[in-house]
Each structure stands twice: as C-alpha cells, then as structure tokens.
N, C-alpha and C positions, 0 to 999 in steps of 0.2 A: 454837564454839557461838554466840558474839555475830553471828555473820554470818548467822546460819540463821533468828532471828528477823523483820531486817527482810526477809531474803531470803522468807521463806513469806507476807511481808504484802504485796512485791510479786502473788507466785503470786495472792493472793487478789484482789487488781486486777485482772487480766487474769482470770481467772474469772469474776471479780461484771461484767466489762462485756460476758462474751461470752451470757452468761442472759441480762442485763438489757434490753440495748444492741443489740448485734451481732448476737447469733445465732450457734447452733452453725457455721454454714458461713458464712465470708463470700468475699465477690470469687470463687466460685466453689470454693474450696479442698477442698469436700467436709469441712472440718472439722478440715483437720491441723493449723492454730494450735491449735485446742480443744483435740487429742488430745495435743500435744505440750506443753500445760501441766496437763493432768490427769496425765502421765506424770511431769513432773517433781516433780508436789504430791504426788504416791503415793510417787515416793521423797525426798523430804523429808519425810513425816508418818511414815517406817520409820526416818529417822535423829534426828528427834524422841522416837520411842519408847525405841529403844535408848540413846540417852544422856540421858535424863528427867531421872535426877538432877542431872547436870551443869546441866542448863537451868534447873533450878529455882535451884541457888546463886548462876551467871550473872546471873538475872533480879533475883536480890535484890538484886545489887549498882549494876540500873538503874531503883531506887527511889527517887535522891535528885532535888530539885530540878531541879539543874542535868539530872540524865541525864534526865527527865522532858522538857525542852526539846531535848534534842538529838535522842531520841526521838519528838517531832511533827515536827520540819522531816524526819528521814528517812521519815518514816511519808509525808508529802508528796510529798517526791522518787521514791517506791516507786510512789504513787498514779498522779502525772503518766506518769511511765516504763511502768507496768503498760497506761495509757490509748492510749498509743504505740502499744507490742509490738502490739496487739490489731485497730490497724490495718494492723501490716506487713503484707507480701505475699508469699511463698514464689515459689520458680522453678514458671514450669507447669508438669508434668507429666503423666503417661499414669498414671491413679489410677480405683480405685473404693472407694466408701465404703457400709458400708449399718449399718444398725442388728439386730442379731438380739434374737431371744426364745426361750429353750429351757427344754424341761420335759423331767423321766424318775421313773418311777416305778418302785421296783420292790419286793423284799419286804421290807416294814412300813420302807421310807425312801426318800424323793422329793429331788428337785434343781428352783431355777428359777432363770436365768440369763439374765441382759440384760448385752450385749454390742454396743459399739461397735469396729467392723472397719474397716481403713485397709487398701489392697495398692495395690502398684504391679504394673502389669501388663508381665511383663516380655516381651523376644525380640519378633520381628518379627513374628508372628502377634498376640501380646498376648492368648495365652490361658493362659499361665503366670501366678501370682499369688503374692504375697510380700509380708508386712507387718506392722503389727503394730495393738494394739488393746490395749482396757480391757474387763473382765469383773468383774461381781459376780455369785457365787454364792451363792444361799443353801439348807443341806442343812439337814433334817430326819429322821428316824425313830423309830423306836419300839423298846426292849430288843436294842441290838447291840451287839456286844464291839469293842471297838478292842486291839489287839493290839501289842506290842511292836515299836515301831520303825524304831531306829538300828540301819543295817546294820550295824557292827558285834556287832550280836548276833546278829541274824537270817540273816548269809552268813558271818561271822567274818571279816568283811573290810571295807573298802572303796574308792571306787570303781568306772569304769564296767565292770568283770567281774561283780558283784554281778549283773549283767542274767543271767546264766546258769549262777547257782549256785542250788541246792536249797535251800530254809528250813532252817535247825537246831532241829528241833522241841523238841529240851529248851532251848534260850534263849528260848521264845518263853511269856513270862503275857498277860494281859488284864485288861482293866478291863469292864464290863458298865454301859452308859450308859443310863438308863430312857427318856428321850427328849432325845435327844442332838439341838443346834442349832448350828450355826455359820452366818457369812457371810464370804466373803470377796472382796476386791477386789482383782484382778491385773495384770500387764500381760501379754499374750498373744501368742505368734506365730503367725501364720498361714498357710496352702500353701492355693491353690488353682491349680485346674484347668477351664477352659471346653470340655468334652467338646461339646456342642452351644451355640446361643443360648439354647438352656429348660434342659440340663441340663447342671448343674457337681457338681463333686465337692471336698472340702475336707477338712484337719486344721487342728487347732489346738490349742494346748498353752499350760497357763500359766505364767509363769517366774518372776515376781516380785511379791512385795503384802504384804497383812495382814490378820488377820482377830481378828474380834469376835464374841462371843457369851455367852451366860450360863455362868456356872460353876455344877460339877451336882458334886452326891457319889455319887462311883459305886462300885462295890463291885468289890475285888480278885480273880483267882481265878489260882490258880498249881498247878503240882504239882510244882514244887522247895520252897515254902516257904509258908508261912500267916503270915499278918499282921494283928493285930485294929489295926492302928494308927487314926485316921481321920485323912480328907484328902479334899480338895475337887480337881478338877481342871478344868481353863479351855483355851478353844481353842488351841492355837498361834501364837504374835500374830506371827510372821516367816515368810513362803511363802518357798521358796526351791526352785526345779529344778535338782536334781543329778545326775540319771540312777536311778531305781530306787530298794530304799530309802535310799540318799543324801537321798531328798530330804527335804525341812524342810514341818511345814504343810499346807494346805487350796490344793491344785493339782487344776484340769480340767482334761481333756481329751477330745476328741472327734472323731470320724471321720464324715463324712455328706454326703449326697448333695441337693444340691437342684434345686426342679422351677421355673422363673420362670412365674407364673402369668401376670404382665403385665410390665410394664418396669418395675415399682418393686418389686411384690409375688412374693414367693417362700414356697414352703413348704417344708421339709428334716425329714430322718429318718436318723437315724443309732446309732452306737454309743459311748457315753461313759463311760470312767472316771475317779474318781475318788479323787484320797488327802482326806481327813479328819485331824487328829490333834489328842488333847489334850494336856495337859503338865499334870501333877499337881503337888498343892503339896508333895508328898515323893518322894524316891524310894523308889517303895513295892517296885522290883524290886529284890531285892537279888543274886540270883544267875543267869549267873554273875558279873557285876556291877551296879551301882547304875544305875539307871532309870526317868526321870521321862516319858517322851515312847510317846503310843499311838494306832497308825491303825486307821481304817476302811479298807477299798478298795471303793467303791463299782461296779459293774460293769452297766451298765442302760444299754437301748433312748431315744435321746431321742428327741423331735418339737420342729418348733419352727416359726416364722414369720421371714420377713425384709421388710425394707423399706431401699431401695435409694435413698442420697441421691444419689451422682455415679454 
C-alpha cells in the first residue's frame, strides 16, 4: 500500500498537465495518453477503496519528520516523471476517437451519460472497430424496486450458464427506493462497425469502475419473511462485469445506430440496458439465505450526440 500512494500522486501529474497544459489529444493521438491515465487512476481509486483501512494505518506511520522529507523529494520525482509521461509519444496507429452524449428515459427513471470512445480500426477495409473507453453514468427515478441480486439466489447457480436459466421466484425480495440516484464511472469496451460513411452501427458494455451516490432508507418487501429491522442502503461502490447476474454494481450497456451528420458531428439512437444495485447496511434477506446486495435492470430507448476528435 506504500507504493499506491506516491504511485496515484504520479497519476495526478500527468492529469493536472493534460487539462492544464497539453490538452486532451496531443501530437495527434486522438487522446490515448489521456485515456490510458484515466484508466489507470480508475483502477487505483478501486484499490484505494477496497483496502481504505490499510491506507489509513500505512499513512500514520508516514507522519514523522524524517518521513515527511522523504515524502516531498518523492512527491518531486512523481511530479517531474508525470511532466515527462505526458509528453511521450505512442506508435501511430489507424485510431478513431470521438466523445459521446446519451440520454434514456423511461418509466418514472432516466439515464445521462458522457462517454469518451478510443477504437482501433481494424482489417484492411478498416471498417471493423474495437476499443475501449471511459463512461459516467448517472441514473435517476422515481419509487422502484431493486430486486435480489446475487446469482446465486436468483439461478441457484453461478457462472456464465446463469445466461439461460429462469429466475427462482421464491429466492427473489426487494427493497422499494423512493427516488433512487446513483453515478458511475467505468471502463468500457467497445465494437463498431462502418456500414456506410454516414452510417455506423455500435455496442458497448461496461466492465469495470465505481460508483457513488446518496444513501436512502428504503423499505423491505418480501413474502418468505417480514422484517421491522431498520437499515439504510448505499450504491454498490465496486462494478464488476461477470456475465448476467454474476455481475457486481452499476454497469451500461448499449446497442445503437449512428447517423454522421458532418465529419465531426453525429447523432445516434439506440437500445440501452442497464444493471443499477444497492448494498444495504444489513442483510435484511435472510432466506434462503443472508443478503445484502439489490438491482434495478433498467431497459430503455437511448438518443444521444457524438463529436468526433480523430
């Protein structure tokens, strides 16, 4: 854990000079220094979280004097090295970069989503597309139930077969969220396809992040068991894609079609799902066993905008 500290003060070097300084794209790159230290800062701010405590005892112990000094010459060497990185320069490549914007609405709960898109365009045509990218979503609605789970309840199984097994209706309670918020920050993978010059078609899924949001007390509803206990529950703070319900977290995804209006500008329409989940301060499910974790699955028409850096 000592290593993680000066390691994320580098990451913020080479951040603070590509805002400040540089510019998201530089030497032409379309942006992939930028993308490829937001990616690494995303998961170092995930292994920050998960081992908190440790960092905290770590940190106390580089309270004294002397570590205080040792602590600004690294903080220095992180700085100069960060100022470096920021100028390197990547092998060229056959790359398109564009920035999106997507919105969906649907009953009594919305999504909006800004998303930075990185593909390498592959095959000798170079209308295959493959890459990856960073996504913040933030969901919203109004009195929805999130629903049990961990496939292990909901298929009695898991793993990637859970894709085509039936829910177990008696494993499955709910929590009822009055106006339920989350955001989350992912990393993304991407498929596209250049059907014409104007029109392309795309998926994208998200794989890995965290997410943040208010805690809400929501109220249980079961019909194995009643429970007056009270408990607060809080977004899922680790996204994880595992195939179905395997998976962990506040993961988009989205199927859509886009139209290029000019060479920069596009507009798209598509289909987007979405997992949501909270994690309650108890495990308020106790049968058929103990269970703290409840999703949405969001299922909604998106529209949205692009603009095209490379």
């Amino acid at each position: 854990m000592a290593i993680i500290k000066p390691f994320n003060i580098f990451l913020w070097s080479a951040l603070f000079f590509h805002v400040t300084k540089l510019g998201i794209e530089i030497k032409d790159d379309g942006g992939l220094l930028f993308m490829y230290a937001l990616i690494v800062f995303i998961c170092s701010a995930i292994l920050l979280f998960v081992y908190r405590d440790q960092i905290r005892n770590v940190i106390s112990k580089f309270l004294t004097p002397k570590a205080m000094k040792i602590k600004i010459f690294m903080l220095f060497i992180c700085v100069i090295i960060g100022m470096r990185s920021v100028y390197a320069q990547s092998e060229s490549k056959k790359y398109t970069s564009r920035i999106d914007l997507t919105g969906s609405v649907g009953n009594k709960q919305g999504t909006a989503a800004f998303a930075y898109v990185y593909n390498w365009k592959l095959w000798k045509k170079k209308k295959l597309e493959a890459g990856l990218g960073v996504r913040f979503t933030s969901y919203f609605g109004k009195d929805k139930y999130f629903m049990t789970a961990p496939a292990q309840l909901t298929s009695g199984k898991t793993g990637p077969t859970v894709l085509f097994i039936e829910n177990i209706k008696e494993n499955i309670d709910s929590i009822l969220v009055r106006s339920p918020q989350t955001n989350a920050l992912n990393l993304s993978i991407n498929l596209g396809y250049n059907i014409t010059k104007k029109i392309y078609a795309g998926f994208n899924i998200d794989a890995v992040g965290f997410t943040f949001g208010k805690t809400v007390s929501p109220q249980f509803i079961s019909s194995n068991s009643s429970s007056n206990s009270s408990f607060t529950a809080s977004p899922t703070a680790f996204n994880a894609l595992l195939v179905s319900d395997n998976d962990r977290g506040t993961l988009n995804s989205e199927l859509f079609f886009l139209y290029r209006v000019s060479n920069t500008i596009g507009v798209k329409a598509g289909f987007q799902f979405l997992f949501t989940e909270y994690t309650t301060s108890v495990n308020i499910q106790q049968k058929p066993e103990p269970n703290d974790r409840f999703r949405n699955k969001v299922r909604a028409f998106s529209l949205g905008f692009t603009y095209k850096l490379k």
